[in-house]
C-alpha positions as CSV (number, residue, x, y, z in Angstrom):
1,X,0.0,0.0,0.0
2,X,1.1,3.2,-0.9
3,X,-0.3,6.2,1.4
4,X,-1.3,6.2,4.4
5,X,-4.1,8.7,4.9
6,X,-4.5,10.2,8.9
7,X,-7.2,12.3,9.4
8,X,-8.3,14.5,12.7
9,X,-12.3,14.2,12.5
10,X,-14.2,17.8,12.9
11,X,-17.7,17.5,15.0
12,X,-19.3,18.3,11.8
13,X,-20.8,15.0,10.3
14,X,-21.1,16.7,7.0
15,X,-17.3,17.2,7.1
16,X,-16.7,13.7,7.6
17,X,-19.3,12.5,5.4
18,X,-18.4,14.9,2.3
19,X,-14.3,13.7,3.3
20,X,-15.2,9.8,2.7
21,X,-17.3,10.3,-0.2
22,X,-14.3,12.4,-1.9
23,X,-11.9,9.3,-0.8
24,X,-14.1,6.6,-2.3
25,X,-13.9,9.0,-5.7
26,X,-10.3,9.3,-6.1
27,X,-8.5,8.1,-9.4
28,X,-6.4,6.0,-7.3
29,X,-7.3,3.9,-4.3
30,X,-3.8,2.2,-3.5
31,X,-3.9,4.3,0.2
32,X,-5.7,3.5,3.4
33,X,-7.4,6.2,5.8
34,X,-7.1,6.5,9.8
35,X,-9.5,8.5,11.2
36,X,-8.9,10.0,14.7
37,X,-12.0,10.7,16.8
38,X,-12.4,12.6,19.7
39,X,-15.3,12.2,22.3
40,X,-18.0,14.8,21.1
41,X,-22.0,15.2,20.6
42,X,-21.6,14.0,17.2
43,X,-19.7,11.1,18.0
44,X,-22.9,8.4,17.5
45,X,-24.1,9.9,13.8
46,X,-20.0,10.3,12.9
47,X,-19.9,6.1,13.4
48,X,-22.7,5.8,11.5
49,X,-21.0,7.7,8.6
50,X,-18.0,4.9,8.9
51,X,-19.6,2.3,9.3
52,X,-21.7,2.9,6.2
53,X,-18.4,3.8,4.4
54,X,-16.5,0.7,5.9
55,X,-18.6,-1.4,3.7
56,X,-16.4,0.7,0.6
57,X,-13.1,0.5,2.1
58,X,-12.7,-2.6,4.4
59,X,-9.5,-2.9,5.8
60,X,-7.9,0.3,4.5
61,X,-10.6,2.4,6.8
62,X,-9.3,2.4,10.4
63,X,-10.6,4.6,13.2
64,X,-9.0,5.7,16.4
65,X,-11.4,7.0,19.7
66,X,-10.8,8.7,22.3
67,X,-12.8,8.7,25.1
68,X,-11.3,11.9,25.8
69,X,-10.4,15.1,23.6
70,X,-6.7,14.7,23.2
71,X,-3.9,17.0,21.1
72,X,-3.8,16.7,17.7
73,X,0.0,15.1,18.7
74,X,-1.4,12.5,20.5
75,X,-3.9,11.4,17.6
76,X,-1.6,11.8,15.0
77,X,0.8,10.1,16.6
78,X,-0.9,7.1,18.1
79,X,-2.4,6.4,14.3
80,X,1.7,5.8,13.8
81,X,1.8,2.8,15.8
82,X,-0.7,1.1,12.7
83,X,0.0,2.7,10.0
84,X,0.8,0.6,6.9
85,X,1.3,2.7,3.6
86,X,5.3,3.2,2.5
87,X,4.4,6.7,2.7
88,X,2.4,8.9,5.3
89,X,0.3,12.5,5.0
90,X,-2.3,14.0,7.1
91,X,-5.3,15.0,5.6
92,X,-8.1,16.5,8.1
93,X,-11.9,16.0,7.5
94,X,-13.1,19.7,6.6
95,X,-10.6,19.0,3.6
96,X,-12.3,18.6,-0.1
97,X,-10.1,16.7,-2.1
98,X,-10.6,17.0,-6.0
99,X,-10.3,13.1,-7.8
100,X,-6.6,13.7,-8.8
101,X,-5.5,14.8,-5.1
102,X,-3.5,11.5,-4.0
103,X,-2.6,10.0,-6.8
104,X,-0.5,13.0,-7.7
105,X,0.9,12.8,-4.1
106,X,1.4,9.3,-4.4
107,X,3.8,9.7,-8.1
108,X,5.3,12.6,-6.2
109,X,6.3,10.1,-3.4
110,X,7.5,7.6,-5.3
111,X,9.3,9.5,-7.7
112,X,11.9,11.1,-4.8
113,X,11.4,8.5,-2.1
114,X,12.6,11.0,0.2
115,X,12.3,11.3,3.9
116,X,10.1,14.2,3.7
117,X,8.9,15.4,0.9
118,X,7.1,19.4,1.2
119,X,4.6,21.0,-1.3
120,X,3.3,24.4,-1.7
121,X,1.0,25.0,0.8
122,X,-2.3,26.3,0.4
123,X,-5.0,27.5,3.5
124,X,-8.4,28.2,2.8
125,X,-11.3,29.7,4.9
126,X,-11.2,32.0,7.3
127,X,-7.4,32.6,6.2
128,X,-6.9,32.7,2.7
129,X,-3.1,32.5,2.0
130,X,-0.9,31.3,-1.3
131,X,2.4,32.0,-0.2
132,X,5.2,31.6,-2.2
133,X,8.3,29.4,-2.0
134,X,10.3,29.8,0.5
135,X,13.4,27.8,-0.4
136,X,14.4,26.1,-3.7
137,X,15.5,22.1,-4.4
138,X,15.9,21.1,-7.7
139,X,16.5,17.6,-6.7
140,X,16.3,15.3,-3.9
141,X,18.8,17.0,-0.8
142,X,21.0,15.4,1.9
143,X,19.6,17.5,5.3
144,X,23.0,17.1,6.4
145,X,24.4,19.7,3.7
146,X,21.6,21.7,3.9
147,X,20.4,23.3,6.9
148,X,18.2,25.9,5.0
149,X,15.9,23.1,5.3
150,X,14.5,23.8,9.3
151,X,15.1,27.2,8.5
152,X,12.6,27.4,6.1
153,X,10.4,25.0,5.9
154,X,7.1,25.8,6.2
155,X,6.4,25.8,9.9
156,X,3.1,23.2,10.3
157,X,2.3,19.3,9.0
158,X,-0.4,19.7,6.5
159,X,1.6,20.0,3.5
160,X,4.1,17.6,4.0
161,X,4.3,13.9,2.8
162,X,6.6,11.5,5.6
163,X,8.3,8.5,4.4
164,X,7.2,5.2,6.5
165,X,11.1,4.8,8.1
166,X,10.6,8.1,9.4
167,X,7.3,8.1,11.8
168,X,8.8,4.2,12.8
169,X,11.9,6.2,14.2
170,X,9.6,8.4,16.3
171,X,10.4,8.4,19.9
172,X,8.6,8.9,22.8
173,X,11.7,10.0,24.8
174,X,11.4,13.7,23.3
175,X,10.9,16.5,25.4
176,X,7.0,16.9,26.8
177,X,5.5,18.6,24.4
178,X,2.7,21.4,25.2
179,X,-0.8,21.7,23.1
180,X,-1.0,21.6,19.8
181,X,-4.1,22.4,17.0
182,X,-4.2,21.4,13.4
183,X,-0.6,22.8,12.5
184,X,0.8,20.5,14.6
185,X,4.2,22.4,14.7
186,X,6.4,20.9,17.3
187,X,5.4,17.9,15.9
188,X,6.5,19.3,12.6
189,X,9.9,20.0,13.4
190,X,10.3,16.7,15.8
191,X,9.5,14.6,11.8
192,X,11.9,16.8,10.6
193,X,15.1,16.1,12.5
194,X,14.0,12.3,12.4
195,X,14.3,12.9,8.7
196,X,17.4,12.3,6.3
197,X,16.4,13.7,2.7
198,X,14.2,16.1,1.6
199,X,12.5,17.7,-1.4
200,X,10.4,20.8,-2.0
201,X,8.0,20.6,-4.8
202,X,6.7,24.1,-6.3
203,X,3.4,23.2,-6.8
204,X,0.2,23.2,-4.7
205,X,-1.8,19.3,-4.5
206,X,-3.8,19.9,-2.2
207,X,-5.9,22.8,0.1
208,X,-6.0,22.8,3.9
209,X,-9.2,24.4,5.2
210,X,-8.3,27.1,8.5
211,X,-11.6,27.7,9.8
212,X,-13.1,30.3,12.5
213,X,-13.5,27.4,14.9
214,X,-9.6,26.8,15.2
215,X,-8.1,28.1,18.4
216,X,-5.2,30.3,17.7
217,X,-3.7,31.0,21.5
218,X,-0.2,32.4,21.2
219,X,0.4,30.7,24.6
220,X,0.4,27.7,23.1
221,X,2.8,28.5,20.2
222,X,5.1,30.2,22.3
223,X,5.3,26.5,24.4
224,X,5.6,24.6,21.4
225,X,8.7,26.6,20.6
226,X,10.6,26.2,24.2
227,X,9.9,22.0,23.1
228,X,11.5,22.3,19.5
229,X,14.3,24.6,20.9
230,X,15.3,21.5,23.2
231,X,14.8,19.4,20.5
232,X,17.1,21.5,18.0
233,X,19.9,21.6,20.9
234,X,19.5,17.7,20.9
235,X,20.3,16.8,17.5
236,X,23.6,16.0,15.9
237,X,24.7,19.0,14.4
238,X,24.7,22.5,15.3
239,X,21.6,24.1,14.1
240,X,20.6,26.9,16.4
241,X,21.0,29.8,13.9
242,X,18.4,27.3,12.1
243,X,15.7,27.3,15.1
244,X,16.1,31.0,16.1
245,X,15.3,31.7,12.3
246,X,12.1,29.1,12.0
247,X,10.8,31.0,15.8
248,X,11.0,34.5,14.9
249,X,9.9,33.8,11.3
250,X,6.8,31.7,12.8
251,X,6.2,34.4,15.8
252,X,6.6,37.6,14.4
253,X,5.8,37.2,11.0
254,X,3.1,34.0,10.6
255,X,1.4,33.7,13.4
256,X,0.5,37.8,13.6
257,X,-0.8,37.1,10.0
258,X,-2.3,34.0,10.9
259,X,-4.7,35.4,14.3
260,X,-5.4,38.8,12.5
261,X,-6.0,37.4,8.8
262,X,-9.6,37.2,8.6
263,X,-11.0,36.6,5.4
264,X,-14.3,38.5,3.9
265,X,-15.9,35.6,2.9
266,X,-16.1,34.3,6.8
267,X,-17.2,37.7,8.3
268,X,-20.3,37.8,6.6
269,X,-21.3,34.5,7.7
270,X,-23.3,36.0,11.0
271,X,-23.2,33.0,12.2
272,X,-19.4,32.7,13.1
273,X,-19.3,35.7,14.8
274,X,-19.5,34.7,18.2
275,X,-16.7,32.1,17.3
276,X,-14.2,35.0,16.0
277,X,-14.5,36.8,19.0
278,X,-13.5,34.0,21.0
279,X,-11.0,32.3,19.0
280,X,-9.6,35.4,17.4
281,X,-10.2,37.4,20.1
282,X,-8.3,40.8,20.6
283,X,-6.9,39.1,23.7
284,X,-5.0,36.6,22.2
285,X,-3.6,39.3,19.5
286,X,-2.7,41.8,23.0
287,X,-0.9,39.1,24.6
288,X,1.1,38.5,21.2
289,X,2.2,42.1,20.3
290,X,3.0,42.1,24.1
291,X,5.2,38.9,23.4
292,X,7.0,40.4,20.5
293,X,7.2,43.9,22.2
294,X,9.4,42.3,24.9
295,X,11.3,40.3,22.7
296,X,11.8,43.0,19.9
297,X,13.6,45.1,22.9
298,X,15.9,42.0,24.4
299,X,19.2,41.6,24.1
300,X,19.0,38.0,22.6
301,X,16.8,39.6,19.7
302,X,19.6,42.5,18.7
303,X,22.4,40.0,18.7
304,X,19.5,37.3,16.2
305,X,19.2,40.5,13.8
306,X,23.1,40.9,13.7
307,X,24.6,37.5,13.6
308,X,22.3,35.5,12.2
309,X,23.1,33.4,9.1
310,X,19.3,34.0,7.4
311,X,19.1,37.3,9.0
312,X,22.1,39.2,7.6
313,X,20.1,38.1,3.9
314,X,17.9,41.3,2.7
315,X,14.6,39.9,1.6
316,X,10.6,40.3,2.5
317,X,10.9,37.8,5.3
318,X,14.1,39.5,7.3
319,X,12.3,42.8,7.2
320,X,9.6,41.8,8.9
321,X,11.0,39.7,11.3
322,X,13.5,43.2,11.7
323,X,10.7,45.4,12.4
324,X,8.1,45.5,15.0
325,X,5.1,45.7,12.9
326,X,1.8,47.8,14.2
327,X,-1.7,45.4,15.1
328,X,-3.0,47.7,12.9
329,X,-0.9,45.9,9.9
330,X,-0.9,42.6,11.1
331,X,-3.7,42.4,8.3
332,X,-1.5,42.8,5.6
333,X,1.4,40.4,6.4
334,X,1.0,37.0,5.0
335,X,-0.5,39.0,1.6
336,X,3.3,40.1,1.0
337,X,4.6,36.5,1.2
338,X,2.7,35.1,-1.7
339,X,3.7,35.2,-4.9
């Protein structure tokens, strides 16, 4: 089997049911799918939905319960222990794939047969984002010779493709890792350093949806970095001038975009607006500007802007990691990353 197929399950049935219906359409069927279900209202119409699908898939459609609402880590992760494709992605339920989605992820795979292999990314929803590339490999790379790699990388899972030797290395010896939500960064970077060889492919396959209902608490980020910083600090080379970059990049420049970004086409749905004042509320964007006001003044940052490998490179993203852009702009940031 080719792809392995791990899915976090929304509380919306119609996102699960519209999900397997696109699977059981696809131009290829040489993957299998494991859903991971939390504990919720919906839980008793959602096995329903797989059950009735089951009778499609058989074997390839595997589900994973929790009685309890656990991190997007711990799903993710525990759907490792059974997964069986040569080659592993996450795909989440509020996802629409078009019929050509995994078998051009598949040919992709097989063609490098690297570690990790990274596509364009492309979010959807209540963020609307097309960013451009953000580093260049015209063929498969040795990690070892290029760094560049952690550096920039897109900082979350969703558009990334994991060779089967690389979630079997996965350890549960790592640091204890905080919270997560559908990025799944420190998770992220943790498949990273497990990983050997790498390709970036300019193209987009697939879209990941970023709805109102996602939680975006810099608290949590700001966590997930003190894990991958002791993970970075762990691994066999020196790569800090890699991690400071990837932080900075992802907490000055992404994640203000990310919290403040709200696209048109989700305002005027009245219903959500309840939902963007809690989950994009204007205290979660206080308590990051306070964040990066205290770090745009310490002595640690000056010395990052001055010595840094990627810093001392003039480009979009060093500027804006260099200045200590207004709330009131915060708007406007991810639109000059794209292409």
């Amino acid at each position: 089997m080719k792809l392995t197929i791990i899915s976090s399950i929304t509380e919306n049935e119609r996102d699960t049911s519209s999900f397997l219906k696109d699977l059981t359409e696809q131009d290829t069927q040489d993957f299998e799918v494991i859903l991971c279900l939390n504990k919720s209202s919906s839980t008793k119409k959602i096995f329903s939905l797989i059950s009735e699908y089951g009778k499609f898939f058989g074997s390839r459609l595997k589900v994973i319960w929790n009685y309890k609402n656990q991190s997007v880590n711990y799903n993710i992760t525990s759907a490792f222990r059974i997964a069986k494709g040569n080659y592993v992605t996450i795909i989440n339920s509020d996802t629409s794939l078009r019929k050509y989605y995994l078998l051009k992820m598949i040919e992709h795979a097989v063609k490098y047969d690297v570690d990790v292999l990274e596509f364009k990314p492309r979010l959807i929803g209540s963020t609307r984002w097309k960013p451009k590339a953000r580093i260049e490999t015209k063929e498969p790379v040795k990690i070892s010779n290029r760094p560049d790699v952690f550096a920039y990388t897109f900082p979350f899972i969703l558009n990334k493709i994991f060779k089967k030797s690389v979630i079997q290395k996965y350890e549960k010896n790592w640091p204890k890792q905080s919270a997560d939500d559908k990025l799944a960064v420190s998770l992220n970077y943790q498949l990273m350093l497990l990983s050997r060889t790498y390709m970036y492919v300019d193209s987009r396959i697939k879209r990941d949806y970023f709805d109102l209902e996602t939680w975006i608490n810099p608290k949590t980020y700001i966590n997930n970095f003190k894990d991958i910083e002791k993970m970075f600090m762990n691994y066999e080379s020196k790569i800090m001038h890699e991690y400071e970059y990837a932080k900075n990049y992802f907490l000055k420049v992404f994640l203000p975009g990310l919290i403040t970004d709200i696209s048109l086409i989700s305002v005027r749905n009245l219903i959500h607006y309840k939902e963007l004042n809690e989950k994009r509320s204007k205290k979660f964007i206080d308590e990051l500007k306070l964040y990066i006001d205290k770090l745009q003044k310490s002595p640690e940052f000056k010395k990052f802007m001055d010595t840094n490998n990627y810093m001392l490179l003039k480009n979009t993203e060093t500027d804006l990691i260099k200045n200590n852009v207004p709330i009131s702009k915060w708007r406007t940031i991810l639109n000059e990353l794209e292409e």
